[in-house]
DRENKE-870220 format. One record per residue (C-alpha): residue in one letter; x, z negated, y negated. Coordinates in steps of 0.05 Angstrom, whole numbers, padded with zeros to 5 digits, always signed. Example, Ala and Ser with C-alpha at 12.3 -4.5 7.8 and 13.67 -1.06 7.14 Angstrom:
A+00246-00156+00090/S+00273-00143+00021/
//
This chain:
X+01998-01804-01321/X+02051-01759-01350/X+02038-01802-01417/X+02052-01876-01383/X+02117-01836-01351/X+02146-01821-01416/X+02132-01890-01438/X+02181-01920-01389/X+02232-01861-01383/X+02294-01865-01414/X+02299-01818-01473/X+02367-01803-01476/X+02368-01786-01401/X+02312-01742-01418/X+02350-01713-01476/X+02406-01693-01431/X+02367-01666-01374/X+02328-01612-01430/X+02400-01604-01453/X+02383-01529-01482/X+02322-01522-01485/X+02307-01532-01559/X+02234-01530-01553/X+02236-01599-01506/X+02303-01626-01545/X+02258-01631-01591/X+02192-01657-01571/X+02236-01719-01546/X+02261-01725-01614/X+02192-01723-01639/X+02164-01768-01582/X+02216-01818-01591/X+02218-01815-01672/X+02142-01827-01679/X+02140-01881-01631/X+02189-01912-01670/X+02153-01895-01732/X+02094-01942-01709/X+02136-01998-01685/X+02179-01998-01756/X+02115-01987-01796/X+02068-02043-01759/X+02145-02089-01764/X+02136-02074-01846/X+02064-02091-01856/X+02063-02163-01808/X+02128-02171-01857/X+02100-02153-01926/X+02026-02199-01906/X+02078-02258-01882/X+02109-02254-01948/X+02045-02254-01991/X+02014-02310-01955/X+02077-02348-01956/X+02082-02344-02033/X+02007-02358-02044/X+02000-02410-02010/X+02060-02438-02038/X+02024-02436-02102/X+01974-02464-02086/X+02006-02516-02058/X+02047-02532-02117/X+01984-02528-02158/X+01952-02584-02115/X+02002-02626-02128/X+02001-02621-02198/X+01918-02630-02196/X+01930-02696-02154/X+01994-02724-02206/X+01950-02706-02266/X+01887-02731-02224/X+01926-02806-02228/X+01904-02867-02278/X+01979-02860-02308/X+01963-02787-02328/X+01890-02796-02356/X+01907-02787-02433/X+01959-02740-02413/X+01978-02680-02456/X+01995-02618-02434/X+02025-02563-02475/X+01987-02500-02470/X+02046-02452-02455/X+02064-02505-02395/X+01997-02500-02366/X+01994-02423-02374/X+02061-02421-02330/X+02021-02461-02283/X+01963-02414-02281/X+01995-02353-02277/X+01951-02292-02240/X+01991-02274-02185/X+01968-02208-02179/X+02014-02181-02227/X+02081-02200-02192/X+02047-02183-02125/X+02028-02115-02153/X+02094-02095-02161/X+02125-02119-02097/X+02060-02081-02059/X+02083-02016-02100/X+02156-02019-02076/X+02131-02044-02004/X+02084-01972-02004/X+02146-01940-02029/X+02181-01954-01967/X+02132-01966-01926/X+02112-01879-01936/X+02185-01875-01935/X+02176-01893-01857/X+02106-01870-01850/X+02111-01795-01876/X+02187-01786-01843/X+02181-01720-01807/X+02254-01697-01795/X+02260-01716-01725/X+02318-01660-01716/X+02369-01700-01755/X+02362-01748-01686/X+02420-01745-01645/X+02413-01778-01587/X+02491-01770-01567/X+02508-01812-01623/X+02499-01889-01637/X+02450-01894-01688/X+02393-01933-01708/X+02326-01885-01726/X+02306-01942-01782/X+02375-01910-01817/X+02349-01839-01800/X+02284-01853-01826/X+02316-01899-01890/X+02370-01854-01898/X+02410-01930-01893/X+02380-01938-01962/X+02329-01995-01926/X+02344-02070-01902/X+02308-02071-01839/X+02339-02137-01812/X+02266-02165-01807/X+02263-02114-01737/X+02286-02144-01682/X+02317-02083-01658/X+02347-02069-01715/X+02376-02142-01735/X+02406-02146-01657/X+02434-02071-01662/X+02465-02095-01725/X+02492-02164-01703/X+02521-02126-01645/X+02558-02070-01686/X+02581-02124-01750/X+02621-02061-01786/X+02562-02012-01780/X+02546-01979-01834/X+02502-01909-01836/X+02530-01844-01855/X+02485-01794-01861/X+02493-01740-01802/X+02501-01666-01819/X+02446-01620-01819/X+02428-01593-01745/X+02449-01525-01739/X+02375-01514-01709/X+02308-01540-01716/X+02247-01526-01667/X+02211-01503-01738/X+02260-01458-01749/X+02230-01395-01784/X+02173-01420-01774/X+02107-01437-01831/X+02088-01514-01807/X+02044-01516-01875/
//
């Protein structure tokens, strides 16, 4: 009950309503931050699959169409250089290799973000910057892309340090 409650309440109002009590200040921050964490993080990986199934079958489809030209009467004694038909069957692990190793990159970026204090709730900021540190095009997030589109001269400045933290003096290892 009390978890389907915070699911619909409004977390700012919330914020202001545990206005000094640090303790709650921030377990909103923390609610609000991971929930957002899963949203961004589930946004990255339907992105990252789109983009590798996009691109494969896109070679594939261009490799079709070279089977069915080369398949033709016209192109029966055809020749074709060696270097030309290793460009054609290039592995594309390698390239996709890379781009999954700078997808994990950010994708942990998101994942492992556990600063929820630098959060402020007052202010008019996105938590994908938070998170990102602004470093990140998120445009692929609807919230983010309409947030954006609404504020065209945003740009992300990192806040200052919180004066207090819920883990203050405290060992979280």
């Amino acid at each position: 009950m009390l978890r389907e409650h915070l699911a619909l309440a409004d977390r700012k109002q919330l914020f202001q309503w545990a206005s000094g009590d640090r303790v709650r200040e921030s377990l909103i921050k923390r609610l609000d931050g991971v929930e957002k964490q899963m949203t961004y993080t589930k946004s990255m990986a339907e992105r990252r699959f789109e983009e590798e199934r996009h691109y494969l079958s896109g070679q594939l489809t261009r490799l079709d169409r070279k089977i069915t030209k080369y398949s033709r009467p016209k192109y029966a004694n055809a020749w074709i250089p060696p270097n030309e038909a290793q460009v054609w069957l290039r592995d594309p692990r390698e390239r996709l290799a890379a781009q999954r190793a700078r997808f994990w990159r950010q994708y942990d970026r998101v994942a492992t973000y556990d600063r929820y204090d630098r959060y402020d709730f007052a202010a008019d900021m996105l938590w994908w910057d938070v998170m990102t540190d602004g470093r990140l095009d998120g445009n692929f997030i609807p919230e983010v892309y309409e947030y954006r589109q609404a504020h065209p001269g945003y740009t992300y400045v990192r806040p200052p340090e919180p004066q207090y933290s819920y883990y203050q003096g405290m060992d979280v290892s």
